[in-house]
N, C-alpha and C positions, 0 to 999 in steps of 0.2 A: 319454470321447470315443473315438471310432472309431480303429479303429489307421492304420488306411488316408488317414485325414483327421489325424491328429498329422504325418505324414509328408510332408504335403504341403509343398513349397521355400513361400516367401513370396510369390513371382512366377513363375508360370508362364504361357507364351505359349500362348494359346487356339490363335489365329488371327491371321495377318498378311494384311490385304490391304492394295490401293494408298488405299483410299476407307473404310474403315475397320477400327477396330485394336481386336483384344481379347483380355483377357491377364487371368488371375488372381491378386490380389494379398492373399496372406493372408485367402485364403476370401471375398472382395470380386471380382464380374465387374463388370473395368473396362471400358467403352465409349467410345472415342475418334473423333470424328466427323473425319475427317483429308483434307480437302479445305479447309488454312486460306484458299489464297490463291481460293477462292470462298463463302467465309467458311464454311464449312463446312455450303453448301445440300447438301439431301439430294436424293439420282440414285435412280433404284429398283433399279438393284445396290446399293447401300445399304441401303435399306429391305428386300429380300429376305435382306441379310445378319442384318440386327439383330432381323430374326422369325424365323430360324433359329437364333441364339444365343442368342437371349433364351427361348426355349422352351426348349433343350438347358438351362440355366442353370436354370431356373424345377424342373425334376424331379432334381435333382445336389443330395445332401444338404449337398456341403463345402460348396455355396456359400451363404451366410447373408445377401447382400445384394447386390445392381447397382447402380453409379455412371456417370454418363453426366456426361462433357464433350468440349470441343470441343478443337482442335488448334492454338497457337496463339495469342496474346494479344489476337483483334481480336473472335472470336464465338466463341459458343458451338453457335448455327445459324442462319444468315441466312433460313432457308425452307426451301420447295424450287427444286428446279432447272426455273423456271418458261420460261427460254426450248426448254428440253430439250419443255416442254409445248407451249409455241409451235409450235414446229418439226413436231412431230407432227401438230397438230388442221390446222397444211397442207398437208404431206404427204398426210392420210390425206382432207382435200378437193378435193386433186389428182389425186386417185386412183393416188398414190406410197407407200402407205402399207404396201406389201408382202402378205405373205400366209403373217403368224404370229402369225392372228387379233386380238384386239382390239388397236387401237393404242394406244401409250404413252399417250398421256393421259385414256383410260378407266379403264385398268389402273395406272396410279401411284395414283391418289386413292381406290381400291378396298383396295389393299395398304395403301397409309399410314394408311389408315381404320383398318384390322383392327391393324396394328402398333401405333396410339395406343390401342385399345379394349383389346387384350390386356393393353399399358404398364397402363393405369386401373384392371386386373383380377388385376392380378399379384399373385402368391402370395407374394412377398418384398418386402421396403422396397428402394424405389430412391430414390437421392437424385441431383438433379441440377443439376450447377456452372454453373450460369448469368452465364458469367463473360464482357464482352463483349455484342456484340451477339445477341437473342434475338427471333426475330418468327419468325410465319408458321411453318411445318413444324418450325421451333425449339420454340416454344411448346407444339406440338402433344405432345412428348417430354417435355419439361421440365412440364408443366401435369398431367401423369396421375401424376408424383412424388409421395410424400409427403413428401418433404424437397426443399425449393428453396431454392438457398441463390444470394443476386448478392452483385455485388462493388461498387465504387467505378467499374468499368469498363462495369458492365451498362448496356445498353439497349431495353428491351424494350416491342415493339409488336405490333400487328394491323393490320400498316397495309394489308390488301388492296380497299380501298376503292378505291386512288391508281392501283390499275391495274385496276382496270375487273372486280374481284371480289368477295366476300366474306369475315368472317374464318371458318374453317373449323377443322378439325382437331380439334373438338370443342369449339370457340369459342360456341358455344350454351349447351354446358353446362357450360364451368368459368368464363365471365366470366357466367352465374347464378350464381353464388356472392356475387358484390356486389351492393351494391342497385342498382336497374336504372338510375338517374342515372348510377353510374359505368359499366356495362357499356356503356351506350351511348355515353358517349363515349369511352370508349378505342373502340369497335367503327366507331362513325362516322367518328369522325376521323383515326382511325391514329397518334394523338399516341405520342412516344416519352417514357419512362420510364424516370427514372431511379434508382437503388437507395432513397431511403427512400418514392419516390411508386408502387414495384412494392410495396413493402412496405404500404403504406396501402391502395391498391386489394386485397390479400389475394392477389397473383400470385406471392409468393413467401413463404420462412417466415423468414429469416433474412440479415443480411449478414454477411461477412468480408472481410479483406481480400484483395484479388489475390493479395497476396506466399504469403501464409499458404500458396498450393495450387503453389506451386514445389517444392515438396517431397511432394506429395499420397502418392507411392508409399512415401515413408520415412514420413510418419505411417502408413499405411495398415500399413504393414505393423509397423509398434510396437506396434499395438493385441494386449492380450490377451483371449482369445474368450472364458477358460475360466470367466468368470464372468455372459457375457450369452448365449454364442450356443448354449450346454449343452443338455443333454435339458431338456422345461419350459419354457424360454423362449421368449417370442412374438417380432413383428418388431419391436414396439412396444418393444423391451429392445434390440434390436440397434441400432434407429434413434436411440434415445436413446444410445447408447453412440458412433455414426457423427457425431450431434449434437455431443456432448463434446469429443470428436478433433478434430473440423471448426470449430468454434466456440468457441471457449473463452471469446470476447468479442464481442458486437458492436458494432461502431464504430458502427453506423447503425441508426438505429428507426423508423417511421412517424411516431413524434414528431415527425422530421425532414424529412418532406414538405415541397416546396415548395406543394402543388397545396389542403395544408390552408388557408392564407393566402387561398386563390379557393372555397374547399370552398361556400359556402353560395348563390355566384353560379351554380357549376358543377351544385349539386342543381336550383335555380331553373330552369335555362334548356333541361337536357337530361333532360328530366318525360319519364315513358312515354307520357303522352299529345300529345307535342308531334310535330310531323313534323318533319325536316329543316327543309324551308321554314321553318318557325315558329322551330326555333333559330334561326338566322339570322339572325330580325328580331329575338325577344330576343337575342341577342349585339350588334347593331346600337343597340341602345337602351340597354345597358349602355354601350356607346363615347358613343353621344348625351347619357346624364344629365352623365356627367363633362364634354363639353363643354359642356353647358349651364350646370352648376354656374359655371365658368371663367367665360361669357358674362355672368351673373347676376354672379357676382361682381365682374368688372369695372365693370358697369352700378352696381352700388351703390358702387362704391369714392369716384365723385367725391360721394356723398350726404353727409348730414352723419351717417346714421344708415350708413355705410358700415363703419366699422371693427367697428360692432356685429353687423352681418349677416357678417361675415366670421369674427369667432371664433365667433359660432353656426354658421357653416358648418361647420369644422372639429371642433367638438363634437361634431359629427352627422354624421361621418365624409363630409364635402363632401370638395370636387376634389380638395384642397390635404391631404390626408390620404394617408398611404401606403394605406392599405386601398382605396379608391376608384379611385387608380393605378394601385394595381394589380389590381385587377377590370376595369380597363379596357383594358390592355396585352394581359390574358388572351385576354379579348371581341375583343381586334383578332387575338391569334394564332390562337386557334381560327377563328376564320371565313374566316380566310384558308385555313386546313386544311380546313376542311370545302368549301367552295367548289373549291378543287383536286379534288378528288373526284370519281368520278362520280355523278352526282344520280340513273339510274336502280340503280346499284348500294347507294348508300347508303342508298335509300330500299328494299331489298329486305334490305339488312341489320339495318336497323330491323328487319321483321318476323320476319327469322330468330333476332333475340334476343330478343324479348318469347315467341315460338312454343316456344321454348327453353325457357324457365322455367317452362312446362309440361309435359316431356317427358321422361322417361328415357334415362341416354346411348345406350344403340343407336339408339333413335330419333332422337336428337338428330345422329348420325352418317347415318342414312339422309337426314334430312328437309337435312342438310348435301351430300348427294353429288347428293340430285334437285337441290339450286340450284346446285348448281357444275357439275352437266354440262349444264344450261340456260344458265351462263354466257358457254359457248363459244358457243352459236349465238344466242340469243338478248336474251346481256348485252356486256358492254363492254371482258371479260377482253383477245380479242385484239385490241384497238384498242391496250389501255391498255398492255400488252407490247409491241405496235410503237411508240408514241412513247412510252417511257419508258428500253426496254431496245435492243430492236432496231434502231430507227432515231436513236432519241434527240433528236428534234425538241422532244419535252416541252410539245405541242400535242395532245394527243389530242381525238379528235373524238367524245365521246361520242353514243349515240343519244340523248338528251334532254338539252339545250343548261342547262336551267337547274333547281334543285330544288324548283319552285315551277309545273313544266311535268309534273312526273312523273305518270304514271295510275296509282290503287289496280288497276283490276282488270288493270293490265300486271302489277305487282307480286307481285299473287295468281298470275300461270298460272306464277311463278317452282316455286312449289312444288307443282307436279301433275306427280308423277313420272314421267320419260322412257318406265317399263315398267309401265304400265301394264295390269292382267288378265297379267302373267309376274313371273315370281319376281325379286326385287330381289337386286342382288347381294353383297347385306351383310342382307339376311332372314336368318331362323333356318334352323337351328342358325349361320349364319356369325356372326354377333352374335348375342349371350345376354344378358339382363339379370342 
């Protein structure tokens, strides 16, 4: 081992700022996302801090691995700082937008892009405590890990459907990872997740509990390197060894999903070839069999051949069955979710994930930044910001009223890039496959 690197104290302070904190802890750059009481959404002084240390980090021999959490016991990353994004896209069509060239909300989702691209591409194991809540520009950090580890506390979503966007951040190409019945509905719906149902969908690799990372700096720094992080060994030995430390048990497995219990209603209804619209009515017919069962079973109860159609009902997983209950409670939650939504964004997120599962991630980040900068003028983002966050009416008035009104070829001009015959601003060399 290096002399230079034996010498190192156990905890050394990188960098202190007010929005995020980074400190070396026994050859571990720790990454503390430190804006608890806005759950720790990301601001692009943020974002411009953590692609200057994470490169500085990534060429630095001592360092053998990055861990990224959040500050705080509520989230890990709530997003980003989307009224910040608000704020800008009217600003800059009030023609307030100053003149230090592009406005914030061009340039946040340009940087966050490359930041989550570089996270996917990184030369070291980063692991990330996904403790609390985790959506949106959370995910986007947490998703390029190869160690994810939730807690008991975790709740993790995509839920930018609900205000008039899509999920992003490379949400194409890590919810490809599941078969496309799940991707779609976590992507449609924005359903939140809980630790063994992130575990089941493939969003994370492992639980622990909360308590276990009160102490994160004293494990972190117990660990001895001299037999994994040596001349020789890969990240795949250091990661295993961060695994060890971090885990020793998990209380929780996908075993333990709740979402298994709904799994064959949920493959059934959210098919690649179904539209929003269509789920919808299958979700509605899943609610209708079980009252029908109920109806029917009443109707035979006063028969004389009544008690016999009743336990054949049950046999055969009828009303009065907990599995059929509960396919049916599911069918009532989801559509209530999905209807919340916006039907032209939803129905544009459909296509950005199926488009996805064909695509390489730079691409998958490009063909993500042409829809979300179409969002602002041409989708339902700044609607869904002003009565969600801004105003808080919690009426938003999308541009298509209902998901059964939406146009295909509205849909399609979602993805005909803003820059068109000019260079894109995450083309090569800026993204590399």
């Amino acid at each position: 081992m290096n002399a230079s690197i034996e010498s190192l104290p156990p905890r050394v302070e990188v960098e202190a700022t007010e929005e995020v904190r980074f400190e070396v802890v026994n050859r571990v750059g720790l990454v503390t996302l430190n804006r608890p009481r806005q759950l720790n959404a990301l601001s692009y002084p943020m974002i411009l801090a953590l692609r200057k240390q994470l490169r500085q980090w990534a060429s630095q021999h001592d360092i053998v691995a990055v861990m990224l959490r959040g500050a705080g016991e509520k989230a890990f990353c709530a997003g980003g700082d989307i009224r910040a994004l608000y704020d800008s896209y009217r600003d800059d069509v009030a023609g307030h937008g100053g003149n230090d060239g592009e406005p914030l909300y061009r340039r946040f989702f340009v940087d966050e892009y490359q930041l989550d691209f570089e996270l996917h591409r990184y030369p070291k194991p980063v692991v990330a405590l996904m403790d609390g809540i985790v959506m949106g520009g959370g995910m986007g950090l947490a998703q390029a890990a190869p160690l994810r580890v939730v807690t008991e506390r975790s709740r993790v979503a995509m839920p930018e459907t609900g205000i008039g966007l899509v999920p992003d951040v490379g949400a194409s190409h890590f919810l490809a990872r599941m078969t496309p019945e799940l991707a779609l509905y976590v992507g449609l719906t924005g359903v939140t997740l809980g630790a063994a149902d992130t575990l089941l969908c493939g969003l994370a690799d492992v639980a622990v509990d909360s308590a276990a990372l009160v102490e994160l700096e004293a494990t972190l720094a117990s660990i001895d390197w001299s037999g994994s992080a040596g001349p020789g060994n890969n990240g795949d030995t250091v990661l295993g060894t961060l695994r060890r430390v971090l885990v020793p048990a998990s209380p929780v497995t996908a075993a333990d999903a709740p979402l298994l219990k709904v799994l064959p209603a949920l493959l059934r209804h959210f098919r690649a070839d179904a539209t929003p619209a269509e789920i919808l009515q299958g979700l509605a017919g899943e609610q209708d069999a079980c009252c029908a069962d109920r109806a029917d079973r009443a109707d035979g109860a006063d028969r004389a051949d009544g008690a016999d159609r009743a336990d054949g009902a049950n046999r055969a997983g009828g009303s009065d069955s907990p599995e059929r209950a509960e396919r049916a409670e599911w069918a009532a939650k989801t559509a209530t979710l999905l209807r919340g939504r916006s039907p032209l964004m939803t129905a544009v997120t459909r296509e950005l994930l199926l488009r996805g599962r064909r695509l390489d991630l730079a691409d998958c980040f490009r063909m993500e930044l042409d829809v979300v900068s179409r969002a602002f003028t041409d989708g339902d983002f700044i609607e869904g910001v002003r009565a969600l966050i801004v105003d808080k009416d919690q009426t938003p008035h999308w541009r298509v009223a209902s998901h059964d009104k939406v146009d295909a070829q509205a849909v399609r001009a979602f993805f005909e890039s803003p820059w068109p015959g000019k260079r894109h601003p995450l083309g090569p060399p800026v993204l590399t496959p």
